[in-house]
C-alpha positions as CSV (number, residue, x, y, z in Angstrom):
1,X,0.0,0.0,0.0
2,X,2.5,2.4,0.8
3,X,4.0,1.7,-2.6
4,X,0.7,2.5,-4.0
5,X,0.3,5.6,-2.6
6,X,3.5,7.1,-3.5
7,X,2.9,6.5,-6.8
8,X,-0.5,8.5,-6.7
9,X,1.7,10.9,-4.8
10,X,3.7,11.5,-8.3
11,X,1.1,10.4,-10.5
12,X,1.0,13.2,-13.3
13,X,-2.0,15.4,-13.8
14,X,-4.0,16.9,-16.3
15,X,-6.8,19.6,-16.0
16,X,-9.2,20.4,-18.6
17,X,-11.5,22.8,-18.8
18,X,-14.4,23.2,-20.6
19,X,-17.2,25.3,-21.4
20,X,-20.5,23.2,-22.2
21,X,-23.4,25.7,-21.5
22,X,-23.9,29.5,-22.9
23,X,-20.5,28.0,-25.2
24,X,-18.8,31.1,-28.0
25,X,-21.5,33.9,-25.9
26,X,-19.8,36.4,-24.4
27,X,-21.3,34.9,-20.6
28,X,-19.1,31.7,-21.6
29,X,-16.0,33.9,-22.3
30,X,-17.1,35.6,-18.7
31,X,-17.5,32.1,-17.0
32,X,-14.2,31.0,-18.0
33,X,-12.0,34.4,-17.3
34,X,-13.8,33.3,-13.5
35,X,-12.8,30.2,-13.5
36,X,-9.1,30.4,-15.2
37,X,-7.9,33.3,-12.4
38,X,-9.7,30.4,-9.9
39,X,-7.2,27.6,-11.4
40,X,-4.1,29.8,-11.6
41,X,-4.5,31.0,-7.6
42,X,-4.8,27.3,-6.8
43,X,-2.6,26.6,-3.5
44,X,0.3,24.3,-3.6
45,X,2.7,23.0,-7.3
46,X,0.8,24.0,-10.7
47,X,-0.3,20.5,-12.7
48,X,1.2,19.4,-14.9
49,X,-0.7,20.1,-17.9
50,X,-3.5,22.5,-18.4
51,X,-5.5,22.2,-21.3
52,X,-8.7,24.5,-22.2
53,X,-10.7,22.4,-25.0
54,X,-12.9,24.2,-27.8
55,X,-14.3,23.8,-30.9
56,X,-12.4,24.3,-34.1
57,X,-15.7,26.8,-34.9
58,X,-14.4,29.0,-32.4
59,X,-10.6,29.1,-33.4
60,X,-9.8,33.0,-33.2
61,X,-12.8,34.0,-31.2
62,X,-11.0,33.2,-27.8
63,X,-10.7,36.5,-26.2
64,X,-6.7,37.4,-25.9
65,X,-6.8,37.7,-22.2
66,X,-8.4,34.5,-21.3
67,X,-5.5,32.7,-23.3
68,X,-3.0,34.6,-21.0
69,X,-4.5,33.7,-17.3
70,X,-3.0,30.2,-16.9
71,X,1.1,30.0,-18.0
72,X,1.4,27.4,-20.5
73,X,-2.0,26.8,-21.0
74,X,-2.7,24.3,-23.9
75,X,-5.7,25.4,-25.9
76,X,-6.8,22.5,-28.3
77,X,-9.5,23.3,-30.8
78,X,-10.6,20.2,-32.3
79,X,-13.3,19.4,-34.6
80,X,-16.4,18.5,-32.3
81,X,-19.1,20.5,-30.7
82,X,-20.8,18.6,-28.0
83,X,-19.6,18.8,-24.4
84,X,-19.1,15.3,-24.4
85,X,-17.3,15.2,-27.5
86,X,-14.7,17.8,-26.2
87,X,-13.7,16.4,-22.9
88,X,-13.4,13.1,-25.0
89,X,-10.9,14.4,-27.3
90,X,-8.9,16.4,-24.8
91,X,-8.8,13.1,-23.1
92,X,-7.3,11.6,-26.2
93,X,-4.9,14.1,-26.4
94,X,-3.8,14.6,-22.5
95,X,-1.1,13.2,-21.1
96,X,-1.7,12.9,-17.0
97,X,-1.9,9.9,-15.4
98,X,-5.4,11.2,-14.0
99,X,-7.6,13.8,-15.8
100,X,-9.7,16.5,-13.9
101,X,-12.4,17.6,-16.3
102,X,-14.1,20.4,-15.4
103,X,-17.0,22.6,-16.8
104,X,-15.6,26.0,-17.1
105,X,-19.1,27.7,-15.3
106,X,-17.5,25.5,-12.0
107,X,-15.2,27.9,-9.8
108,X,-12.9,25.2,-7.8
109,X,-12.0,26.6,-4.6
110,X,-8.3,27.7,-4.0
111,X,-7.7,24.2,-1.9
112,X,-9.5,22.1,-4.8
113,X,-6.0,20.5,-6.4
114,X,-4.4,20.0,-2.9
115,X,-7.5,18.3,-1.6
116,X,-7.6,16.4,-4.7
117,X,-3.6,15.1,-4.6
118,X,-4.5,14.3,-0.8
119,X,-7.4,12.2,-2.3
120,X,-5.9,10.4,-5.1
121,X,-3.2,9.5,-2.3
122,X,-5.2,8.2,0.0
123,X,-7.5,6.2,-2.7
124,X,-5.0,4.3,-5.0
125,X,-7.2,2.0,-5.8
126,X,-10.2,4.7,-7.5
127,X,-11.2,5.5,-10.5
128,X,-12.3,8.7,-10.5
129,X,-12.9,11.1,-7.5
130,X,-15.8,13.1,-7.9
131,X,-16.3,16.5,-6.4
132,X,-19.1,18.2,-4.1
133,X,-21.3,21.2,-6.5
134,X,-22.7,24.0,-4.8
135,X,-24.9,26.8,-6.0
136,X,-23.1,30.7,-5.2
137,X,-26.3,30.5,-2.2
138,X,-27.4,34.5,-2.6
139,X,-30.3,33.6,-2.1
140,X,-32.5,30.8,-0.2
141,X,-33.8,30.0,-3.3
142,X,-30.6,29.4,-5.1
143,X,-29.4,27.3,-2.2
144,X,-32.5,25.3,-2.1
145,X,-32.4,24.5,-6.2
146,X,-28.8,23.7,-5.4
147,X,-29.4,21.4,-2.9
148,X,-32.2,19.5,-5.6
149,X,-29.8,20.1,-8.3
150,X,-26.9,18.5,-6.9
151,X,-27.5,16.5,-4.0
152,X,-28.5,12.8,-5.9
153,X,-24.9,13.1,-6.3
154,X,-23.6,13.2,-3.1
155,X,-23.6,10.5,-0.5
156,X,-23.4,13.2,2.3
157,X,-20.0,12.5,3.4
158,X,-16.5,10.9,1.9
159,X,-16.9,7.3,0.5
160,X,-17.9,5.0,-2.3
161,X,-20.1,5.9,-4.8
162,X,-22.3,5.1,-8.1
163,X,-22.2,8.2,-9.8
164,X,-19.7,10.7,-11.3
165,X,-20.1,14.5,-11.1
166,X,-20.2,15.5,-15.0
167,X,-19.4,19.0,-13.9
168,X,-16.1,18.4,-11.7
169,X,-14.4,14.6,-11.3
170,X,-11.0,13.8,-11.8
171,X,-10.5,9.9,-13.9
172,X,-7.7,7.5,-13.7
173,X,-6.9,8.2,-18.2
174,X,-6.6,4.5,-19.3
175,X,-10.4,3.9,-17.5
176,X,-11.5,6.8,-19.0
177,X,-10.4,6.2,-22.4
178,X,-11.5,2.7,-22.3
179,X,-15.2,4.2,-21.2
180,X,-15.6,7.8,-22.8
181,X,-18.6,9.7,-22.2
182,X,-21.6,8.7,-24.4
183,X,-22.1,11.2,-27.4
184,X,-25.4,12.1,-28.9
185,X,-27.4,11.6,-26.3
186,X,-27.3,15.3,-24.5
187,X,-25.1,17.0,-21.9
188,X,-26.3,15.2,-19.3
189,X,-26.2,11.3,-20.1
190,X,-22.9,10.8,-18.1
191,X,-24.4,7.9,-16.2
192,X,-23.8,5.5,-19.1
193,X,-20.0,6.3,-18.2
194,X,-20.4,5.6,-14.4
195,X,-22.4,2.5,-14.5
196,X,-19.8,1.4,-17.4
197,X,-16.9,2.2,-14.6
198,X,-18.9,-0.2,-12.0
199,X,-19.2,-3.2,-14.6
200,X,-15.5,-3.0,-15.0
201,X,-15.2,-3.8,-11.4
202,X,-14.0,0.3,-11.0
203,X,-14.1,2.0,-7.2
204,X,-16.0,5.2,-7.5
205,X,-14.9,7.7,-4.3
206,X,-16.7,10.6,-3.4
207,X,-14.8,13.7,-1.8
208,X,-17.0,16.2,0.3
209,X,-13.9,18.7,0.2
210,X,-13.5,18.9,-3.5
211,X,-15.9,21.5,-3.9
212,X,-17.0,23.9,-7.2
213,X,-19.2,26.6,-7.2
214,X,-22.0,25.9,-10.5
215,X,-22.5,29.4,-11.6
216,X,-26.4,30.2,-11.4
217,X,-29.2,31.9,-13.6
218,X,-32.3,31.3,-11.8
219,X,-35.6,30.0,-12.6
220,X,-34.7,29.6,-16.9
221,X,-31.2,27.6,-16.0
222,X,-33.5,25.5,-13.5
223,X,-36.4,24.6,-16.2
224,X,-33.4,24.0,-18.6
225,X,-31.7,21.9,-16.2
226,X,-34.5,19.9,-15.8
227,X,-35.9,19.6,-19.4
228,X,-32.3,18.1,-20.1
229,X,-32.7,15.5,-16.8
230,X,-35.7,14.6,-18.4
231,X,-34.7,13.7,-21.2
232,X,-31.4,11.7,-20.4
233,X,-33.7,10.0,-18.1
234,X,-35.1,8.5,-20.7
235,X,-32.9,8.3,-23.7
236,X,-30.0,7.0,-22.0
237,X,-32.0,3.7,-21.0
238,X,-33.1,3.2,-24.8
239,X,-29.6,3.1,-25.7
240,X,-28.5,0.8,-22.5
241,X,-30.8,-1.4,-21.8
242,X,-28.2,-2.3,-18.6
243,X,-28.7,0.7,-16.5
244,X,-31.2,0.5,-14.0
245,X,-34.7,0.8,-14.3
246,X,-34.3,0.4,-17.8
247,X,-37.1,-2.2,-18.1
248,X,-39.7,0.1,-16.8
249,X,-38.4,3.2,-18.5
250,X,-38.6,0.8,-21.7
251,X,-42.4,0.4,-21.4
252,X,-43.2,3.8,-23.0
253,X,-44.3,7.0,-22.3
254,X,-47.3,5.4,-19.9
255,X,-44.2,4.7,-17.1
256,X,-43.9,8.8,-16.9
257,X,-45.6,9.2,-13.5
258,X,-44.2,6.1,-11.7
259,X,-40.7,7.7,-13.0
260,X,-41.7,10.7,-11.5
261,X,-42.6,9.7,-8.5
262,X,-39.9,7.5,-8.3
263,X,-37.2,10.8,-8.6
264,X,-39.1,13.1,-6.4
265,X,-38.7,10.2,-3.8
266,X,-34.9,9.8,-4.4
267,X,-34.8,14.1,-4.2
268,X,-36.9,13.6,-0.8
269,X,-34.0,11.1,0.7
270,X,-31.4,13.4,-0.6
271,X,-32.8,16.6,1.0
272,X,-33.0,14.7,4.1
273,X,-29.4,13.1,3.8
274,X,-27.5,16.6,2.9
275,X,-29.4,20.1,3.3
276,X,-26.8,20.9,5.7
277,X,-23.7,20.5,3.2
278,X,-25.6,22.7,1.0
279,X,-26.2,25.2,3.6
280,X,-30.3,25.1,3.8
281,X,-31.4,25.4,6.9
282,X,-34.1,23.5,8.9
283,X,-36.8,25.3,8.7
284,X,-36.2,25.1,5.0
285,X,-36.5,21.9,4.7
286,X,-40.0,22.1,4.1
287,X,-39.5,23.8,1.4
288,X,-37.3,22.2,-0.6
289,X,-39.3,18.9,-0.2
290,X,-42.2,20.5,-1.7
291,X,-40.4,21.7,-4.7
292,X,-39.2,18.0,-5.3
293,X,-42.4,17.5,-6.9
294,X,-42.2,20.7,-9.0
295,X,-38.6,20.0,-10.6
296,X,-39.0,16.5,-11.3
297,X,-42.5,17.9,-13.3
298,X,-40.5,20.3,-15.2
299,X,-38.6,17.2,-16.6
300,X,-41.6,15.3,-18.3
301,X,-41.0,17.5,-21.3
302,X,-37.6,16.1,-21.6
303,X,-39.4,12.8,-21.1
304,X,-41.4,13.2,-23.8
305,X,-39.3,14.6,-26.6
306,X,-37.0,11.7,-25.6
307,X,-40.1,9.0,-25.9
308,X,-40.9,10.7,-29.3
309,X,-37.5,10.3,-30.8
310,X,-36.7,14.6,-31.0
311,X,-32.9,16.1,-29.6
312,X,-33.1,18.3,-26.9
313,X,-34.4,21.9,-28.6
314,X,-34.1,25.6,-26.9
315,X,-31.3,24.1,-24.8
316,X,-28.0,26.4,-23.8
317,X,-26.2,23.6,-23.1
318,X,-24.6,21.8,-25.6
């Protein structure tokens, strides 16, 4: 073991960045000018390589000053436009040991690559350490739609898990590359990567201290949010028929309100389990349990678009 851990001491490590929501709009450039001067105030040795991913649509519309904020930044443009299909070429093209992927609206704290190194050295034996996603909190609304955002995630404390953050993890490369995000099916699908990690006999860790804050836009982020759950809900178990539920999910459009209700009482554990990490208070709680019902609703018409076969339309995320 101690063998083990040095070597995921000096295990070498990529970060990429990048942008999959608002992407080439002057908010994206925004997001990542936040998030670059985040990475390059980070406490302890730089990485190794840093690599911001875009499409080759883009090339020359990067604003000068973002390519300056990180020394030695790489900036690939490659000929892709999905989210997925970004992260899965800079992946192909990285050369760490371990690969922390990162949306670009996610601001890492200035601990978040010494708490990951601590991680990855204490967990030799992971796959991918995936990090804790917090709303900014102005507001108690914003923390409550953080806290049923985010929280299915989160197991409410360090430890094993079945699910990957597709905003913030980091990924041993070879697993990775053998199980690259699913493209085609929307920005939000990454479970077909997780439960593709656990049928390779993978260890999933959680790590409450790894912690990004999701940039928020209120109510029209939220309903896109959830239009997008919706519909990777659904679509993702048409294309694997492994993941679970997949069987009822399979049955058609009719399964809609036991898939529902089946979501909203997941949310309702998960409230329960972490409202505290995500800074709601008690007499919140109430709250946020009733709008479990109302953001799993705003998902049947993600449901339904997937059911009848259309992409994902009027979406910002890409």
């Amino acid at each position: 073991m101690a063998r083990e851990t040095t070597d995921a001491t000096m295990a070498k490590l990529s970060v990429i960045v990048v942008s999959d929501y608002a992407a080439g709009e002057e908010k994206s450039w925004e997001d990542l000018r936040r998030a670059l001067r985040a990475w390059a105030e980070q406490e302890g040795p730089p990485v190794e390589e840093f690599i911001l991913v875009e499409s080759a649509r883009l090339e020359g519309r990067v604003p000068d000053d973002v390519s300056g904020i990180i020394p030695n930044m790489k900036v690939l443009y490659v000929d892709a436009e999905s989210s997925y299909e970004l992260k899965n070429r800079a992946a192909e093209m990285a050369t760490g040991d371990w690969l922390a992927i990162v949306d670009a609206d996610c601001i890492p704290g200035r601990t978040w690559l010494r708490v990951l190194r601590a991680a990855l050295a204490e967990h030799p034996d992971a796959a991918a350490v995936s990090a804790r996603t917090l709303y900014p909190g102005r507001s108690r609304m914003e923390r409550i739609l953080g806290l049923l955002s985010r929280s299915y995630l989160d197991p409410g404390r360090a430890g094993l898990t079945r699910f990957i953050s597709g905003n913030a993890a980091a990924f041993r490369r070879d697993i990775y590359r053998r199980h690259p995000l699913p493209a085609g099916l929307g920005a939000f699908a990454s479970r077909i990567q997780s439960e593709a990690f656990l049928r390779d006999g993978a260890r999933l860790w959680f790590e409450p201290g790894l912690v990004v804050v999701h940039d928020f836009e209120g109510w029209p982020m939220e309903w896109d949010i959830r239009r997008n759950h919706g519909y990777s809900t659904i679509i993702t178990r048409l294309r694997d028929a492994r993941l679970p539920y997949a069987r009822l999910i399979r049955a058609g459009a009719a399964a809609i309100p036991l898939i529902v209700a089946g979501k909203t009482f997941d949310s309702v554990r998960a409230c329960l389990r972490c409202y505290r990490q995500y800074h709601v208070r008690w007499y919140e709680v109430p709250l946020a349990l009733a709008l479990t019902v109302v953001t799993h609703v705003a998902e049947i018409p993600g449901m339904l678009a997937a059911y009848r076969g259309h992409g994902m339309v009027e979406t910002q995320y890409r």
